[in-house]
C-alpha positions in Angstrom: 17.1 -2.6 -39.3 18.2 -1.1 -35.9 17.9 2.4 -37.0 14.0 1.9 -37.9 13.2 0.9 -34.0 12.1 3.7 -32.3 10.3 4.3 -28.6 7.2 6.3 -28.8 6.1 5.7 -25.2 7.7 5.8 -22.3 6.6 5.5 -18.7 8.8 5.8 -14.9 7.1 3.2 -12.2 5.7 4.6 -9.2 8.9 4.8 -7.6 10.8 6.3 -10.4 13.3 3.7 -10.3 12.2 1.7 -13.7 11.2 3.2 -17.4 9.1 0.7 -19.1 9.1 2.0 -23.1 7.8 0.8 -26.5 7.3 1.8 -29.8 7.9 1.0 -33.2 9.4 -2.8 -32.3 7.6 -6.1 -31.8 9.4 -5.6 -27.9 7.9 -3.9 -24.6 11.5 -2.9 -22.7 12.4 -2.4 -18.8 15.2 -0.3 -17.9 16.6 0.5 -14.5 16.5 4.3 -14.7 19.9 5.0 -12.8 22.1 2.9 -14.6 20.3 2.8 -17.6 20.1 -1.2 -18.3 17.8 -3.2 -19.5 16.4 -5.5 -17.2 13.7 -7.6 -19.3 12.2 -7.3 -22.5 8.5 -8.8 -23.5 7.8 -9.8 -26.9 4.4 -8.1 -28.0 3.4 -10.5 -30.8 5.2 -13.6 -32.9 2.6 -13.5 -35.7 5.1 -13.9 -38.9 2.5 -11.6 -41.3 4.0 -8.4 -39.3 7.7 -7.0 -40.5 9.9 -6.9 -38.0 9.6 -10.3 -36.2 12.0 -12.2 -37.8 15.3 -11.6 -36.2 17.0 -12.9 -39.2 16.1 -13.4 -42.9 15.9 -16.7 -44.3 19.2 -16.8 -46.8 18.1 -18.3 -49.5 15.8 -15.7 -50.4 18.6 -12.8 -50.1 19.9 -12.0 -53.7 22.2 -9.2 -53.8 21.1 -7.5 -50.2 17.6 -7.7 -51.1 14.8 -9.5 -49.7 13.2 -11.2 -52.3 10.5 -12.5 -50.3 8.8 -8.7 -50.2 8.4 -8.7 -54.1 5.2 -10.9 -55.7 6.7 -13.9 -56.7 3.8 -14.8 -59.0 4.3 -16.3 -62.6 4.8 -13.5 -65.5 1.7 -14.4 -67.0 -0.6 -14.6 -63.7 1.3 -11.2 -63.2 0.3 -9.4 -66.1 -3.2 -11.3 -65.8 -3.8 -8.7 -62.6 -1.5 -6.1 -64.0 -5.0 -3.9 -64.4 -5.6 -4.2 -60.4 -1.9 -2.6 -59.6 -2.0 -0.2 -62.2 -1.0 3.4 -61.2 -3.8 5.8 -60.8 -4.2 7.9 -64.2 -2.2 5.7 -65.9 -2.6 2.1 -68.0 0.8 0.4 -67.3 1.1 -1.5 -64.2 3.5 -0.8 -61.3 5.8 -3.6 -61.7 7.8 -2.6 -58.8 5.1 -2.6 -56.2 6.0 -5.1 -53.3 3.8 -6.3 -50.6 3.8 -4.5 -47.6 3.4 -6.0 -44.4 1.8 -4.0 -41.4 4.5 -3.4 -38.5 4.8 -4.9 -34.9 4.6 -2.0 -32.9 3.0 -0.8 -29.6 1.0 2.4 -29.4 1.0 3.4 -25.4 1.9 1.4 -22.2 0.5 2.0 -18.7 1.3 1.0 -15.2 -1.9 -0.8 -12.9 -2.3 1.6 -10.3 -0.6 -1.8 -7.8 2.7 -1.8 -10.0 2.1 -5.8 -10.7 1.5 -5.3 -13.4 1.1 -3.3 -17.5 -1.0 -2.8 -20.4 -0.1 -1.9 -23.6 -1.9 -1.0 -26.5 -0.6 -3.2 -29.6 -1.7 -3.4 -33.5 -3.4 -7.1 -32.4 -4.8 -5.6 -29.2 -4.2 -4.6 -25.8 -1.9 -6.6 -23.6 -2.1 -7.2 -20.3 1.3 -8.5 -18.6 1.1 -9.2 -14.6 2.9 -10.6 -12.0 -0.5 -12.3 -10.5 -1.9 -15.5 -11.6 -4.8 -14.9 -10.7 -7.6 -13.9 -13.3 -7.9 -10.0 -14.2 -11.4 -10.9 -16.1 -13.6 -13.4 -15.9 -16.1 -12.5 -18.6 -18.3 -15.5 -17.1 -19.6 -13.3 -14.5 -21.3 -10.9 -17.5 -24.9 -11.9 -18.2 -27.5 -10.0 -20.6 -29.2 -9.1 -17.5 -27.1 -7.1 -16.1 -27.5 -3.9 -17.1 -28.2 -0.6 -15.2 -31.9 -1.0 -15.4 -31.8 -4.3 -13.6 -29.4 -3.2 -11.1 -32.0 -0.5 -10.5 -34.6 -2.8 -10.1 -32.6 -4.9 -7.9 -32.3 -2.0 -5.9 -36.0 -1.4 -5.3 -36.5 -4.9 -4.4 -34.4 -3.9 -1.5 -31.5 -6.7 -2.2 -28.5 -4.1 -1.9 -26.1 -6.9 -1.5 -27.4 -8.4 -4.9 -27.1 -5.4 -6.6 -23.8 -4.6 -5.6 -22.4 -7.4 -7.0 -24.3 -6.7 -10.1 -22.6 -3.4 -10.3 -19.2 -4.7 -9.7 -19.5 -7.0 -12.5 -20.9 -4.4 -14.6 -17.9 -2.1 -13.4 -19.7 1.6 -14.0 -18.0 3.5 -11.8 -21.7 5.9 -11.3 -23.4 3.2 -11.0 -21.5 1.7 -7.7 -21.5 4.7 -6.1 -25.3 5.0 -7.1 -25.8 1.4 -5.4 -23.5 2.3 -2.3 -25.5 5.1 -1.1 -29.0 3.4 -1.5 -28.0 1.4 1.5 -29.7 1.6 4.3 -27.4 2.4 7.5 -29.5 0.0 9.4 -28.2 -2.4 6.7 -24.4 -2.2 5.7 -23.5 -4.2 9.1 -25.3 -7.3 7.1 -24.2 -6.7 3.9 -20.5 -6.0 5.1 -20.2 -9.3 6.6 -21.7 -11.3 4.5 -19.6 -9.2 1.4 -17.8 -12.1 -0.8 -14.1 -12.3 -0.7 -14.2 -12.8 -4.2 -15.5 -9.0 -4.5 -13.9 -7.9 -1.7 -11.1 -6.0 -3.6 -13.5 -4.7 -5.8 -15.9 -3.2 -2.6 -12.4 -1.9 -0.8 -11.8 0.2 -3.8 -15.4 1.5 -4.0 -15.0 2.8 0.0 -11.6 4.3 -1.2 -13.1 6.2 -4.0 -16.5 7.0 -1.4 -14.2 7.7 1.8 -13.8 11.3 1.6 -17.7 12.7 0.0 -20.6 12.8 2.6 -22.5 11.4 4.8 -19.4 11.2 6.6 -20.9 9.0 9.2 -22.5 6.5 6.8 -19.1 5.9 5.1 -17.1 5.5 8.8 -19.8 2.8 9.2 -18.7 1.0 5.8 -15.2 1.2 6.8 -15.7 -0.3 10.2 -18.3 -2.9 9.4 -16.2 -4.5 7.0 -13.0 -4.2 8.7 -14.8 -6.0 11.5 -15.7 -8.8 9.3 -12.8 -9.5 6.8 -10.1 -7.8 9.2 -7.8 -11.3 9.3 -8.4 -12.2 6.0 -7.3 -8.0 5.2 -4.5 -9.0 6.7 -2.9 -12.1 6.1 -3.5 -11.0 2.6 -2.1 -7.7 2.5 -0.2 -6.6 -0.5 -3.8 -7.9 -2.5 -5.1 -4.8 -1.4 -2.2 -2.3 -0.9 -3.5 0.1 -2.6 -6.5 0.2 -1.5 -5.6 0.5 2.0 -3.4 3.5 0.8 -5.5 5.3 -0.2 -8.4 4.4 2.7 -5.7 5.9 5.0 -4.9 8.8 2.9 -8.9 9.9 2.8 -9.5 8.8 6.3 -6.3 10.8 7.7 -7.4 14.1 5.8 -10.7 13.5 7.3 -9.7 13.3 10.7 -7.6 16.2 10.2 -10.2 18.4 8.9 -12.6 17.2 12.0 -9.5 17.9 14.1 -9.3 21.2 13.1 -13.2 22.0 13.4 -13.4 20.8 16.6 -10.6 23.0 17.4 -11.8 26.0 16.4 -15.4 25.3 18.1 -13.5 24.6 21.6 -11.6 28.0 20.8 -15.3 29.7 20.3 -16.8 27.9 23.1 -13.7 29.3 25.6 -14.2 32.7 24.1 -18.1 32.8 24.6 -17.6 30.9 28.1 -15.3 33.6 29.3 -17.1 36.3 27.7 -19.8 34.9 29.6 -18.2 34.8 32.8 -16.9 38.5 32.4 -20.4 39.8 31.8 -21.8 37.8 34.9 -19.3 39.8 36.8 -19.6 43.2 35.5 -23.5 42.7 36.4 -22.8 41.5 39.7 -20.8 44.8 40.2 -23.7 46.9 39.1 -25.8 45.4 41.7 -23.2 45.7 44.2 -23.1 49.6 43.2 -26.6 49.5 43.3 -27.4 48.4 46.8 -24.7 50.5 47.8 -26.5 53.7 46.9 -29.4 52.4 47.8 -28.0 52.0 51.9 -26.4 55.7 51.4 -29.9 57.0 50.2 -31.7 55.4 53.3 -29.1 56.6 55.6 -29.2 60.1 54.2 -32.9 59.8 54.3 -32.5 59.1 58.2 -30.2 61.5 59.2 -32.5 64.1 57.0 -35.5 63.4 59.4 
């Protein structure tokens, strides 16, 4: 019935101009926000053994407004045969009304990827992932029993950063990539910037995003230019692939250079203040020399006309 679908999660897009709800239906809805319509709906599941899918009840099973189909339609004496396996607790008499109940199509929680191409929602078969790419979200080829943090680690001492990297990214620990990123060597990341697959290039754009603003701040400027020296055109030409991580490259790198701006603004401040205190004490001690050999010529003169 229409009274028993419910939303139980709701969530605005980043621009706040879309809701994208779901709840207690087999449906995942999109609604314009401002004039409240309903722009697509995605079906969650069409597996018949939920409630809820069928849109319409077959006819010939409704007797008197009731679904027949919910009650066991198993012979009388097959029925009473398992009457001891439905009997009510405490008691010896079956429950002759009991009906089998079918779990619901529902969806738990939704959620937005942080590029807006694209949701996940938590459903009784699973989560869903619904996108507006094509192009693979996980390829659970690139896993292999040896890769793990201890090989990655291993990997590391052997000195092939670039190997590990990729090891990491596959392995997708967030502490681990950042672990792998700064046991570069800076005499290194040139090489291992250009010679970064495009494949894992998204992947290694987010981990400099996420790395841009902690220190060395140095070592991380290096990253940044290294790579965009290397995969600039292909950056480019492919643009809204790595929007976001762009965004937030310029967000880090603009608070960055404002904080450096500022520092370097107050050291040029202190060095004009020590610079002109400087100047002002050089002058104040040429005066006192000036005094100086002045009473010194008084005192010879005085000494002159004394004898």
């Amino acid at each position: 019935a229409v009274s028993t679908k419910f939303f139980t999660s709701i969530m605005y897009t980043a621009d706040g101009r879309c809701i994208l709800a779901g709840g207690n239906s087999k449906y995942v809805c999109l609604y314009e926000a401002e004039q409240q319509v309903l722009l697509r709906k995605y079906q969650t599941t069409k597996n018949l053994s939920f409630d809820g899918i069928l849109e319409y009840l077959h006819s010939g099973n409704i007797k008197e407004g009731i679904d027949m189909a919910e009650f066991s339609s198993d012979d009388d004496e097959d029925f009473h045969s398992k009457a001891k396996d439905m009997s009510l607790p405490g008691s010896n008499v079956a429950n002759f009304s009991k009906r089998r109940v079918k779990p619901e199509a529902r969806t738990k929680a939704i959620a937005f990827s942080p590029t807006g191409r694209g949701f996940s929602a938590a459903t009784v078969e699973g989560l869903l992932i619904f996108s507006l790419d094509e192009e693979a979200i996980f390829d659970p080829v690139d896993l292999a029993i040896d890769i793990n943090p201890t090989s990655i680690r291993d990997t590391i001492h052997k000195k092939e950063y670039l190997r590990a990297m990729l090891m990491s990214f596959k392995l997708g620990e967030k502490s681990l990539m950042s672990e792998v990123y700064h046991s570069v060597p800076y005499e290194d990341i040139a090489l291992l910037c250009q010679q970064m697959p495009r494949t894992y290039l998204k992947d290694f754009l987010h981990l400099l995003a996420a790395e841009a603003a902690s220190p060395p701040m140095e070592f991380n400027l290096a990253f940044l230019l290294h790579t965009f020296n290397a995969h600039a055109y292909h950056i480019k030409t492919n643009a809204s692939k790595y929007l976001t991580s762009l965004r937030d490259l310029q967000k880090d790198v603009g608070r960055l250079a404002e904080d450096v701006l500022r520092l370097t603004e107050n050291n040029v401040n202190t060095i004009s203040y020590f610079e002109q205190m400087m100047s002002l004490t050089a002058t104040a001690e040429e005066g006192r020399g000036d005094e100086v050999e002045e009473q010194g010529e008084e005192e010879e003169e005085e000494g002159g006309l004394g004898s």
